[in-house]
KETIVEX-577696 format. One record per residue (C-alpha): residue number from 1; x, y, z. Coordinates in steps of 0.5 Angstrom, whole numbers, plus 2048, in hexadecimal, padded with zeros to 3 digits. Last residue first. Layout:
REM residues N
+-----+-----+-----+-----+
| num |  px |  py |  pz |
+-----+-----+-----+-----+
| NUM |   X |   Y |   Z |
...
+-----+-----+-----+-----+
***
This chain:
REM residues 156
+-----+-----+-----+-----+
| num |  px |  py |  pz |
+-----+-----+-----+-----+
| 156 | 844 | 841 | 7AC |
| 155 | 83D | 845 | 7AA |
| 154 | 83C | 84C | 7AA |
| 153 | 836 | 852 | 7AD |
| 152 | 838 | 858 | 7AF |
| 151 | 833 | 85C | 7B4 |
| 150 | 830 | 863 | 7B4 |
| 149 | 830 | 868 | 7B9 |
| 148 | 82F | 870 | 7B8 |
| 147 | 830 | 876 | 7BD |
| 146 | 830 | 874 | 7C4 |
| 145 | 833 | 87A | 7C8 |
| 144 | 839 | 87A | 7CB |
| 143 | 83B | 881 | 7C8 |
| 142 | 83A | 87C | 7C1 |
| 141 | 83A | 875 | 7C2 |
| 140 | 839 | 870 | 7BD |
| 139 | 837 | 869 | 7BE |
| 138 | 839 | 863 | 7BA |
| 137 | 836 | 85B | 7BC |
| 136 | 83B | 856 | 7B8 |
| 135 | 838 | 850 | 7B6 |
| 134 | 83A | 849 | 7B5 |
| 133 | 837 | 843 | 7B0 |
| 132 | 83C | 83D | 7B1 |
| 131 | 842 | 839 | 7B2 |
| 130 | 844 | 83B | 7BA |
| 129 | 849 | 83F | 7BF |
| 128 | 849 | 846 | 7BB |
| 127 | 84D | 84C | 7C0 |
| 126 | 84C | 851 | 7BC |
| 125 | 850 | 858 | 7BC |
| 124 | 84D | 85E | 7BB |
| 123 | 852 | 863 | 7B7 |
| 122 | 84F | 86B | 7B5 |
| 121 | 853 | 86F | 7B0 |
| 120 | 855 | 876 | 7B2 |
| 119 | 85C | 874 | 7AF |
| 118 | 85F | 874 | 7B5 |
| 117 | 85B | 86F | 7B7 |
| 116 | 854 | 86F | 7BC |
| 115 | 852 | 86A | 7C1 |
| 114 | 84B | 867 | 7BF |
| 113 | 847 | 866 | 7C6 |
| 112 | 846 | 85F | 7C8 |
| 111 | 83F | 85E | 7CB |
| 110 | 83F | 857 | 7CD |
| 109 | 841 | 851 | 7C9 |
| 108 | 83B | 84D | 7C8 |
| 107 | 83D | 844 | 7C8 |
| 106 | 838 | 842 | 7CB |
| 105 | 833 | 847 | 7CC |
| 104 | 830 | 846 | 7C5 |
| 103 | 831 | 83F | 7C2 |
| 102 | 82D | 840 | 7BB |
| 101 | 830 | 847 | 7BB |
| 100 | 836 | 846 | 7BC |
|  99 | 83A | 84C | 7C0 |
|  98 | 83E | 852 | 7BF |
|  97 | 83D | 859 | 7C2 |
|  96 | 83F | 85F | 7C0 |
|  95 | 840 | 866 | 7C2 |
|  94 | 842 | 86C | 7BE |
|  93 | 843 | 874 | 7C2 |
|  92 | 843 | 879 | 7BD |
|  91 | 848 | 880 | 7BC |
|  90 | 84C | 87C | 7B7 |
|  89 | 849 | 87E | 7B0 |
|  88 | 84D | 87E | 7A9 |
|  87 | 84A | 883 | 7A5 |
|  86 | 847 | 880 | 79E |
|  85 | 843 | 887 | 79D |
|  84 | 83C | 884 | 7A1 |
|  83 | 841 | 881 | 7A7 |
|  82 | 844 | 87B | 7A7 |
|  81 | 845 | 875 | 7AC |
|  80 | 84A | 870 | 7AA |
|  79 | 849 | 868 | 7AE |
|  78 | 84E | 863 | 7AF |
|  77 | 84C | 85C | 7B1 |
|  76 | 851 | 859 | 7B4 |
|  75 | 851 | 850 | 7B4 |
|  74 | 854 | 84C | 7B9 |
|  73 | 854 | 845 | 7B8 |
|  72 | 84E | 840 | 7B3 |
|  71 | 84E | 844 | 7AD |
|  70 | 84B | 849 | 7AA |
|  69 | 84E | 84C | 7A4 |
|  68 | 854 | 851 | 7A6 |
|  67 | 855 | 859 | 7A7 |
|  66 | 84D | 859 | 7A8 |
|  65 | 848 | 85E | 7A5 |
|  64 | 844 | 864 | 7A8 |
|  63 | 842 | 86B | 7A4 |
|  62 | 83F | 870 | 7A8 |
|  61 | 83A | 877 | 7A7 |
|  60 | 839 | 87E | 7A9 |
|  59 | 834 | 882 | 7A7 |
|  58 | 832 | 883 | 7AE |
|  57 | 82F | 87E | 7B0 |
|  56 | 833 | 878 | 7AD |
|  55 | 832 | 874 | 7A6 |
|  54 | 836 | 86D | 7A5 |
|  53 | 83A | 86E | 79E |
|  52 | 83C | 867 | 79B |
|  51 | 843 | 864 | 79C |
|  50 | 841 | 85E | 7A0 |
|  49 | 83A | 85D | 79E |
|  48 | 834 | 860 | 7A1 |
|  47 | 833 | 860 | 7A9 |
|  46 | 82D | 85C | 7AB |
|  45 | 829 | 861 | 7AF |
|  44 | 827 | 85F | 7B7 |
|  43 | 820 | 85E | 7B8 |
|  42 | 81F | 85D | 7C0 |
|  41 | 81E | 856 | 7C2 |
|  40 | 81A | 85A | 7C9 |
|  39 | 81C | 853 | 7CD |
|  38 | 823 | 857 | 7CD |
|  37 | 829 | 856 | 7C7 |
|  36 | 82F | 853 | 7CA |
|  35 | 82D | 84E | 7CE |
|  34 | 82D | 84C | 7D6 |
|  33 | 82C | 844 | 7D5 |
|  32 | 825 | 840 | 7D7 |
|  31 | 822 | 83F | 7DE |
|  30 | 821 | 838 | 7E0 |
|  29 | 826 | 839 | 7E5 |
|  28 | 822 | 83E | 7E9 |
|  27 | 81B | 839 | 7E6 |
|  26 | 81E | 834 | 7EC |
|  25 | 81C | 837 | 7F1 |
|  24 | 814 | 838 | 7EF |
|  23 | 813 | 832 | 7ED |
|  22 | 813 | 82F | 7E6 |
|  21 | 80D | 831 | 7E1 |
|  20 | 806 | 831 | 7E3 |
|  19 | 804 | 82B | 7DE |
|  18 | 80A | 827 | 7DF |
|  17 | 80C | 828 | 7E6 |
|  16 | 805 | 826 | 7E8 |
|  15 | 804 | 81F | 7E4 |
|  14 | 80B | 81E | 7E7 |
|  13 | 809 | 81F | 7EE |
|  12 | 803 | 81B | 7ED |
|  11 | 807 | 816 | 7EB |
|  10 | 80B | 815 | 7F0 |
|   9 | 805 | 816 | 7F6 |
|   8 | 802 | 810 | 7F2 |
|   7 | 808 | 80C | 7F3 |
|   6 | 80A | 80D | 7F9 |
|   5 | 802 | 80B | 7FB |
|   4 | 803 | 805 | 7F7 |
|   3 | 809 | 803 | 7FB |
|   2 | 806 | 805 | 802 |
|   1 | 800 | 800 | 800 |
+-----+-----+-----+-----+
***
């Protein structure tokens, strides 16, 4: 009688744990990885290919490309910012962040800010681990002031 009454408490347990989900404890662990992009999945713009104008308030506008074809390593992203006479700009503040999509959070950089060359060029180095879809995240700042985002698609 006590084996059957065991039995019937289990069961219940299980049919419970099903249909409410686990318990309250447990769902703390159950919780998924911090991503990139917030629950709000803000649209952020595909960039046009490398080498092509991406307009900028202001009549300004940036071209990007990378020293070398995607591979798996370091790879520098190098970006150019212009004004609307084809003057180099390098008063703005540039951040990336590189992650792959199809396996968000795992494998996200952070917020990387650009370093500046002397020749007024924007370096960002990427770190890519894996074969497959990436994407690197730009913001652009001007007097700490968010001005555009867009985002770099490219496979490895």
């Amino acid at each position: 009688m006590l084996k059957w009454g065991l039995t019937i408490f289990i069961i219940a347990g299980l049919l419970i744990t099903t249909l409410t989900g686990p318990p309250v404890f447990c769902r703390e662990y159950a919780r998924p990885q911090h991503s990139m992009v917030s629950d709000k999945q803000e649209e952020i713009p595909v960039l046009k290919p490398a080498g092509k104008k991406n307009e900028l308030p202001g009549d300004r506008y940036f071209i990007w490309e990378f020293t070398q074809t995607p591979k798996m390593g370091t790879v520098i992203l190098r970006l150019q910012i212009f004004d609307r006479n084809g003057e180099r700009i390098t008063g703005l503040k540039v951040d990336g962040r590189s992650d792959m999509p199809s396996m968000r959070g795992h494998h996200d950089s952070g917020e990387v800010a650009f370093r500046l060359n002397n020749r007024g060029v924007y370096l960002l180095p990427l770190n890519i681990v894996m074969p497959g879809d990436w994407e690197v995240i730009l913001t652009f700042k001007d007097n700490d002031k968010v001005i555009y985002r867009g985002r770099v698609l490219f496979r490895v």
